[in-house]
Backbone as CSV, one residue per row, in Angstrom:
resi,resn,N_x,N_y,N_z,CA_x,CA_y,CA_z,C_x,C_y,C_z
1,UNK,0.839,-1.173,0.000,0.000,0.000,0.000,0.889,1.243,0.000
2,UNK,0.967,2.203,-0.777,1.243,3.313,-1.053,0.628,4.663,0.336
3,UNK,1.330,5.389,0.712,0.544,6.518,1.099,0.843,7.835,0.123
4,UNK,0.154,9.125,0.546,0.469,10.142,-0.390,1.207,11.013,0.770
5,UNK,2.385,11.333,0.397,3.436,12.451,1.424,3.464,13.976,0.932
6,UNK,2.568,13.988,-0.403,2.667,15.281,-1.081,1.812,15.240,-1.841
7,UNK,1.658,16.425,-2.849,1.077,16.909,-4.173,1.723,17.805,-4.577
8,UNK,2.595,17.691,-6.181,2.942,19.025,-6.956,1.572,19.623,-7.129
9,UNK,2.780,20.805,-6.688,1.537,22.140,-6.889,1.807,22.741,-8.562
10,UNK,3.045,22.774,-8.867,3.733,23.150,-10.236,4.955,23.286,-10.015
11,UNK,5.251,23.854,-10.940,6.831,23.778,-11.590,7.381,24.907,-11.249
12,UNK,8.750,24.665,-10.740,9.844,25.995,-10.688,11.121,26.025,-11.249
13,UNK,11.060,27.222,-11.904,12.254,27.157,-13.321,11.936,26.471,-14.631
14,UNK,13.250,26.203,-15.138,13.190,25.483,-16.271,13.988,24.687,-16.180
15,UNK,14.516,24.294,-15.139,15.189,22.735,-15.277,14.342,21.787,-14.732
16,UNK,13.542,20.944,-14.761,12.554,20.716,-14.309,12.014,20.718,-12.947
17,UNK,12.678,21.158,-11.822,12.088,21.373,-10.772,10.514,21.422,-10.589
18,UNK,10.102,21.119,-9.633,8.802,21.325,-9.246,8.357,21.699,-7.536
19,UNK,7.583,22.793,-7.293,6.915,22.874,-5.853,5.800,22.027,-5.326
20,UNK,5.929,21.381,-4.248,5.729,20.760,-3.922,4.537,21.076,-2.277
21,UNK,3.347,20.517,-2.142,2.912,20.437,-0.650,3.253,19.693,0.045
22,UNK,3.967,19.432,0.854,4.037,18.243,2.128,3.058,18.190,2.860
23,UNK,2.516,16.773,2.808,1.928,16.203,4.069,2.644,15.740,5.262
24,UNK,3.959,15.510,5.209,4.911,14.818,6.108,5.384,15.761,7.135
25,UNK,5.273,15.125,8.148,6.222,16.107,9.555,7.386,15.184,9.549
26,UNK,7.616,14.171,8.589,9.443,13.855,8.706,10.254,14.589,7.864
27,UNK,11.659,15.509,8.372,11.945,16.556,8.031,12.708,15.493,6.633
28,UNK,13.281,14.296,6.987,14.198,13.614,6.113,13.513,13.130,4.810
29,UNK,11.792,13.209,5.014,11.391,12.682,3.815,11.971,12.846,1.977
30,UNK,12.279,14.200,2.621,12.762,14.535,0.721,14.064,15.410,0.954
31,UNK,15.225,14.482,1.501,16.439,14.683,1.417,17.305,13.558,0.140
32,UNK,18.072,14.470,-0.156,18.813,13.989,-1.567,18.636,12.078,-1.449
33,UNK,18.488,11.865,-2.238,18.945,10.423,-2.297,17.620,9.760,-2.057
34,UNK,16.632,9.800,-1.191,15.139,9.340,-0.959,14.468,9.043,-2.374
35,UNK,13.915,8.213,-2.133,12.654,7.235,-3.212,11.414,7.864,-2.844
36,UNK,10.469,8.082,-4.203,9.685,8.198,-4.346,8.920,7.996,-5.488
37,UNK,7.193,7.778,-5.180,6.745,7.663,-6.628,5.910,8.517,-6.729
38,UNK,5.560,9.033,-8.391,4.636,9.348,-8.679,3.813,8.794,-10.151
39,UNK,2.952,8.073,-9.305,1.578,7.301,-9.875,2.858,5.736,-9.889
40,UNK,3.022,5.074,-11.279,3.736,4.044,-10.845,5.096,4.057,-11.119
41,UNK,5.906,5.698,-11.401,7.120,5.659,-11.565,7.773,6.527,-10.152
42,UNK,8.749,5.318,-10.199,9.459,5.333,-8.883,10.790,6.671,-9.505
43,UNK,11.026,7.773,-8.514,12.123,8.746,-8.611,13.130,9.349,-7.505
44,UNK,13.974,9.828,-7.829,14.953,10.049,-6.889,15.151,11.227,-6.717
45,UNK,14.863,11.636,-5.379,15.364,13.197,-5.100,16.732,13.310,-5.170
46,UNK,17.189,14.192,-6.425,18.436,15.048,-5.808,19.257,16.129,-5.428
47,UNK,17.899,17.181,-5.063,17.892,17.995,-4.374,16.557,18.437,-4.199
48,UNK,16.855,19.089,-2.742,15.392,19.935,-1.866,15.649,21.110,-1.479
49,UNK,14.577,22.144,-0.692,14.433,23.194,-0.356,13.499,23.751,-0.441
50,UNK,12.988,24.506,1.180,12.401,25.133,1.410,11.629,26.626,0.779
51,UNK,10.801,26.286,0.132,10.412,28.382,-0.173,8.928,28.616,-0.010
52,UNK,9.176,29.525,0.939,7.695,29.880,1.302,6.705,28.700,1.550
53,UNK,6.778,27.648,2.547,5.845,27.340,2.820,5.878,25.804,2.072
54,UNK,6.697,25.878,0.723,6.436,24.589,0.054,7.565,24.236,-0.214
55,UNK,7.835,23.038,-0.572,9.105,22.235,-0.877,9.411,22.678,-2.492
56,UNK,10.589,22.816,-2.517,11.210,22.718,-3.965,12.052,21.593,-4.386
57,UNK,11.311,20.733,-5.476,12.119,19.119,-5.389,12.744,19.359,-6.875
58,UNK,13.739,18.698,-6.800,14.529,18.055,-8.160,14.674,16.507,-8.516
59,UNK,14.099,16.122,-9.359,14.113,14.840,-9.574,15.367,14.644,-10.300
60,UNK,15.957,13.153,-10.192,17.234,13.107,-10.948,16.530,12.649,-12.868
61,UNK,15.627,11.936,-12.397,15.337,11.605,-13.795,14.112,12.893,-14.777
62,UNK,14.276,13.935,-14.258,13.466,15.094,-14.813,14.508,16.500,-14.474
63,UNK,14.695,16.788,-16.070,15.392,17.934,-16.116,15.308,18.930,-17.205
64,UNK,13.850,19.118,-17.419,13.792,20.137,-18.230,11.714,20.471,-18.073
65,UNK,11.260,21.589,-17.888,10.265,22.153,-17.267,9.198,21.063,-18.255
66,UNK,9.391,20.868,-19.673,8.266,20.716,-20.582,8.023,18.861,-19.703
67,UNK,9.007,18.237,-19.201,8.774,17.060,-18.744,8.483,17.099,-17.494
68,UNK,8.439,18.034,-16.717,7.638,18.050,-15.019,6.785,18.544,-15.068
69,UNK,6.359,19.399,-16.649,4.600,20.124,-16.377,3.639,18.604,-16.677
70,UNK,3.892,17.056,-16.497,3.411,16.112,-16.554,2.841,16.043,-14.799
71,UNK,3.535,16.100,-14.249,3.750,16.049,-12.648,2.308,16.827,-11.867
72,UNK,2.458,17.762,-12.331,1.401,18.621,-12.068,0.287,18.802,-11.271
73,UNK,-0.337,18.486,-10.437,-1.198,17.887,-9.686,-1.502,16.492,-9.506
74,UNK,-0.701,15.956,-9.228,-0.300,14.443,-8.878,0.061,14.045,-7.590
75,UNK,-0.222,13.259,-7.054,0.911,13.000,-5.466,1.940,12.205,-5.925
76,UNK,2.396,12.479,-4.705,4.259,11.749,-4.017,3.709,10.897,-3.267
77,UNK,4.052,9.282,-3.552,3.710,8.550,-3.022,4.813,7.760,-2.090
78,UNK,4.659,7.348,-0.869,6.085,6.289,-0.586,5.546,4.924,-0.037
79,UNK,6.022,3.688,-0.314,5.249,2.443,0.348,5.290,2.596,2.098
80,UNK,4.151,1.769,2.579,4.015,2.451,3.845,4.771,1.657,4.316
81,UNK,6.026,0.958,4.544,6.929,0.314,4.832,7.848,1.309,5.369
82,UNK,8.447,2.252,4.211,9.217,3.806,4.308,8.696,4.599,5.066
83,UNK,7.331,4.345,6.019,6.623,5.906,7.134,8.023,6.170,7.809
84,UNK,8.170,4.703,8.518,9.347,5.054,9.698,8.110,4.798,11.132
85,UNK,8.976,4.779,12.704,8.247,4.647,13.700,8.169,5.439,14.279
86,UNK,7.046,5.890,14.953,5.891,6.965,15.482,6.253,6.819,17.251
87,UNK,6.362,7.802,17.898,6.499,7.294,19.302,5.121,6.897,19.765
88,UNK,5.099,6.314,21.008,3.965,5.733,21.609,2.334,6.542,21.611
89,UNK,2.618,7.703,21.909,0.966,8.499,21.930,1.257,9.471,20.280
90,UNK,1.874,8.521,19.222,1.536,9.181,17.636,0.932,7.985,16.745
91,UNK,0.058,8.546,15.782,-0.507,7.931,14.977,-0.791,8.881,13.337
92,UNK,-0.357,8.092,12.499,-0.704,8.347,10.985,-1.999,8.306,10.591
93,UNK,-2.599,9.304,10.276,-3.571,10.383,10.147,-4.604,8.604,9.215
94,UNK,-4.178,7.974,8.610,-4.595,7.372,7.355,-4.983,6.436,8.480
95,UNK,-4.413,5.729,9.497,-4.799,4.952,10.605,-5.970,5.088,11.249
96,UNK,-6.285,6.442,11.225,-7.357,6.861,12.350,-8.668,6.804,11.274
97,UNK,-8.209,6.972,10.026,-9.932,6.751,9.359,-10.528,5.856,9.643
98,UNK,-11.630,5.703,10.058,-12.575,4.578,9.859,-12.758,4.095,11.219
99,UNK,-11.736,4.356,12.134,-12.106,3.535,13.618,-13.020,4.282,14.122
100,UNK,-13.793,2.619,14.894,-14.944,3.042,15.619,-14.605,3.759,16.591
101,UNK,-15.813,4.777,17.181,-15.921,5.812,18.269,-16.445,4.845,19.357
102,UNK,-15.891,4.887,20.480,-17.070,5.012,21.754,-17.144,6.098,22.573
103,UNK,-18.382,6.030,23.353,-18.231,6.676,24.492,-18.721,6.323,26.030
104,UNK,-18.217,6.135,26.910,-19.439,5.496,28.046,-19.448,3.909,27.949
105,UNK,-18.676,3.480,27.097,-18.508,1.859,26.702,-19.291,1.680,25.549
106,UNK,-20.194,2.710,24.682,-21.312,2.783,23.831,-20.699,3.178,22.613
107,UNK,-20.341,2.234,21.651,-20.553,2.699,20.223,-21.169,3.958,19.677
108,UNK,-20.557,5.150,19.506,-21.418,6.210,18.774,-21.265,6.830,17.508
109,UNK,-20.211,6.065,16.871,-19.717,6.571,15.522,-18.215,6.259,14.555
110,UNK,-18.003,6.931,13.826,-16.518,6.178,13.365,-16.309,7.652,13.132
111,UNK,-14.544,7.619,12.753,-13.816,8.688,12.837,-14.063,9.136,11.048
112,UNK,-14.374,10.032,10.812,-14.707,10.271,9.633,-13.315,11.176,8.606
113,UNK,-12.515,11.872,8.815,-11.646,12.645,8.558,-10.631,12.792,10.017
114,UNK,-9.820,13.706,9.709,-9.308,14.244,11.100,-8.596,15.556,10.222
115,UNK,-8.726,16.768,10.893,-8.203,18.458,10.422,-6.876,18.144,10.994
116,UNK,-5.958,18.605,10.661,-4.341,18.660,10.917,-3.625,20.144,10.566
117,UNK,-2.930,20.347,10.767,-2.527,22.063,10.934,-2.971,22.892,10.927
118,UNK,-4.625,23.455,10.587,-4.970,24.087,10.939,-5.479,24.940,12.792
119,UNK,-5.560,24.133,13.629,-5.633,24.219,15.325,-4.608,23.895,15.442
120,UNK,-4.307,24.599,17.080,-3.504,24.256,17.986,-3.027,22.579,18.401
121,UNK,-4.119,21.908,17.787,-4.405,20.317,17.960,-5.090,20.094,16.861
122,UNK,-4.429,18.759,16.288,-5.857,17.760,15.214,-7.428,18.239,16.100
123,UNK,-7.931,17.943,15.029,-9.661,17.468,15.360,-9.743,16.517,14.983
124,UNK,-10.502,15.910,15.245,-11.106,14.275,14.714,-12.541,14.488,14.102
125,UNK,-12.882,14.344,13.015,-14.519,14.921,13.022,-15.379,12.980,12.965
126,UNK,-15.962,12.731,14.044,-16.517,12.043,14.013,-17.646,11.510,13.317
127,UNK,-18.402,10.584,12.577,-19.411,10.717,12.143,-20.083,9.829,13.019
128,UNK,-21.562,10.013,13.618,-22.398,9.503,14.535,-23.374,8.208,13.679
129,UNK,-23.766,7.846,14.553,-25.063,6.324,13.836,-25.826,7.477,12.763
130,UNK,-26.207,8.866,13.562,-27.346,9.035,12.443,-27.013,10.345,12.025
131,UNK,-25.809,9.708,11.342,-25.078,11.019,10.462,-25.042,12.407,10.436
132,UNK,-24.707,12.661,11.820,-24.684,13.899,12.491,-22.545,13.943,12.402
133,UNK,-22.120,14.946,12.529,-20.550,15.213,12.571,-20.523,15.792,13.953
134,UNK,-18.963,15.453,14.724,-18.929,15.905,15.969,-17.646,16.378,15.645
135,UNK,-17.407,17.698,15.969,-15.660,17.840,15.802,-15.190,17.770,17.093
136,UNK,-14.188,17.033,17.642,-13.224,16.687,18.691,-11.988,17.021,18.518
137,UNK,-11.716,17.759,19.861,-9.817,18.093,19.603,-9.023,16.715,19.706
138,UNK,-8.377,17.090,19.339,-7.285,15.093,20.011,-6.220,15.719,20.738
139,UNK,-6.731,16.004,22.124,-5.976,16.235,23.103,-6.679,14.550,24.061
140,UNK,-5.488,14.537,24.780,-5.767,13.165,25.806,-6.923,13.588,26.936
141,UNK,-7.205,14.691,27.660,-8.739,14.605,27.783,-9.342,14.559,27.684
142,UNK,-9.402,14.306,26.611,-10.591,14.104,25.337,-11.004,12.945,24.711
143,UNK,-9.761,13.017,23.906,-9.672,11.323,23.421,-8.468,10.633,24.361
144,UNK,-9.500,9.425,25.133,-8.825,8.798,25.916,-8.176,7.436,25.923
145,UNK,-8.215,6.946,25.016,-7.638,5.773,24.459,-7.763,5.645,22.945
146,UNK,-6.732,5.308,22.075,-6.340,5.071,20.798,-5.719,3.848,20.914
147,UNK,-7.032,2.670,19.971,-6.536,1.006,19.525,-6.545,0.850,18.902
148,UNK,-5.623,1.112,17.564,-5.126,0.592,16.190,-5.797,-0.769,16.057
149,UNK,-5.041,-1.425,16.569,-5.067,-2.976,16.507,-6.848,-3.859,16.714
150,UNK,-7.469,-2.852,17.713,-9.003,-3.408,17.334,-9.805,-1.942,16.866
151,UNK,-9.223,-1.530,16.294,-10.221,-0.858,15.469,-10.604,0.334,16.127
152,UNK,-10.748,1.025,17.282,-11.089,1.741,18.495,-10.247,2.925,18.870
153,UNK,-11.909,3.916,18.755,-10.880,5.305,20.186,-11.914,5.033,21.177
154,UNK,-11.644,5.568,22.112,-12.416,5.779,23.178,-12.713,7.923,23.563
155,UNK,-13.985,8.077,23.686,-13.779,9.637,24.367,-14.566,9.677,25.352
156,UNK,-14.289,10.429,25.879,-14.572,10.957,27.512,-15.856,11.919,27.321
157,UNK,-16.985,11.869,27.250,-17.924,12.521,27.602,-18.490,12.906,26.168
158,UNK,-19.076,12.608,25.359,-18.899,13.363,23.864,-20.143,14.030,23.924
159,UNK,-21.038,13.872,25.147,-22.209,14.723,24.920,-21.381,16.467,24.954
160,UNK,-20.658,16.223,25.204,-19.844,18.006,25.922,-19.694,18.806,24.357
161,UNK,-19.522,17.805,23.040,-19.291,17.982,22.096,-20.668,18.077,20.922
162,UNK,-21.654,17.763,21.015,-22.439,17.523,20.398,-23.375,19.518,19.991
């Protein structure tokens, strides 16, 4: 399984460079030498940098603008083998889709999305049995247990949220 770590936004210069969005908080993701794909061709960064907000990538096998305006709104994909390990209270955003909600020991919904850089904290936007949305911060008073492994969060009071 593939995840997406980016999307070209477009092209910078004329050697084929391209700007780039990151999804990744690993700073090493797109340091020289790193693998990546986009759609089913695998490429090699060999060089990066920061401007304004977005990454500036150089592919080794793209070097001239008319062959990266292909790129173009596409993602950067890496096998999820390459994430790397998360300390104990972190989890990959793609993990948390779909697990069931409780609250009170009571089933009330599955995790429908989750917001990321925009707050001080993720939200989790929950979706309920009868398709109502709850937005939740993912602070630990809140959300009080996270179980990958069976499927499960647990939250603390969600009427407070409704």
């Amino acid at each position: 399984m593939r995840i997406t770590v980016a999307e070209v936004i477009t092209t910078h210069g004329i050697k084929g460079n391209v700007k780039v969005k990151s999804f990744s908080d690993y700073e090493k993701r797109f340091d020289k030498g790193s693998k990546v794909y986009i759609g089913d061709e695998l490429l090699t960064i060999e060089e990066s940098f920061d401007q304004k907000g977005l990454k500036v990538i150089k592919f080794v096998e793209y070097n001239d603008i008319n062959d990266s305006l292909k790129l173009v709104g596409k993602d950067i994909t890496i096998e999820e083998e390459d994430l790397g390990e998360l300390k104990d209270d972190e989890f990959y955003i793609y993990k948390l889709i779909g697990l069931d909600t409780y609250s009170n020991g009571q089933k009330v919904g599955k995790v429908k999305d989750v917001i990321s850089g925009v707050y001080p904290n993720d939200v989790y936007v929950i979706e309920t049995k009868d398709n109502k949305e709850i937005l939740l911060p993912a602070l630990k008073t809140v959300i009080t247990n996270v179980d990958i492994a069976n499927n499960k969060i647990e939250v603390d009071n969600l009427r407070d949220y409704e």
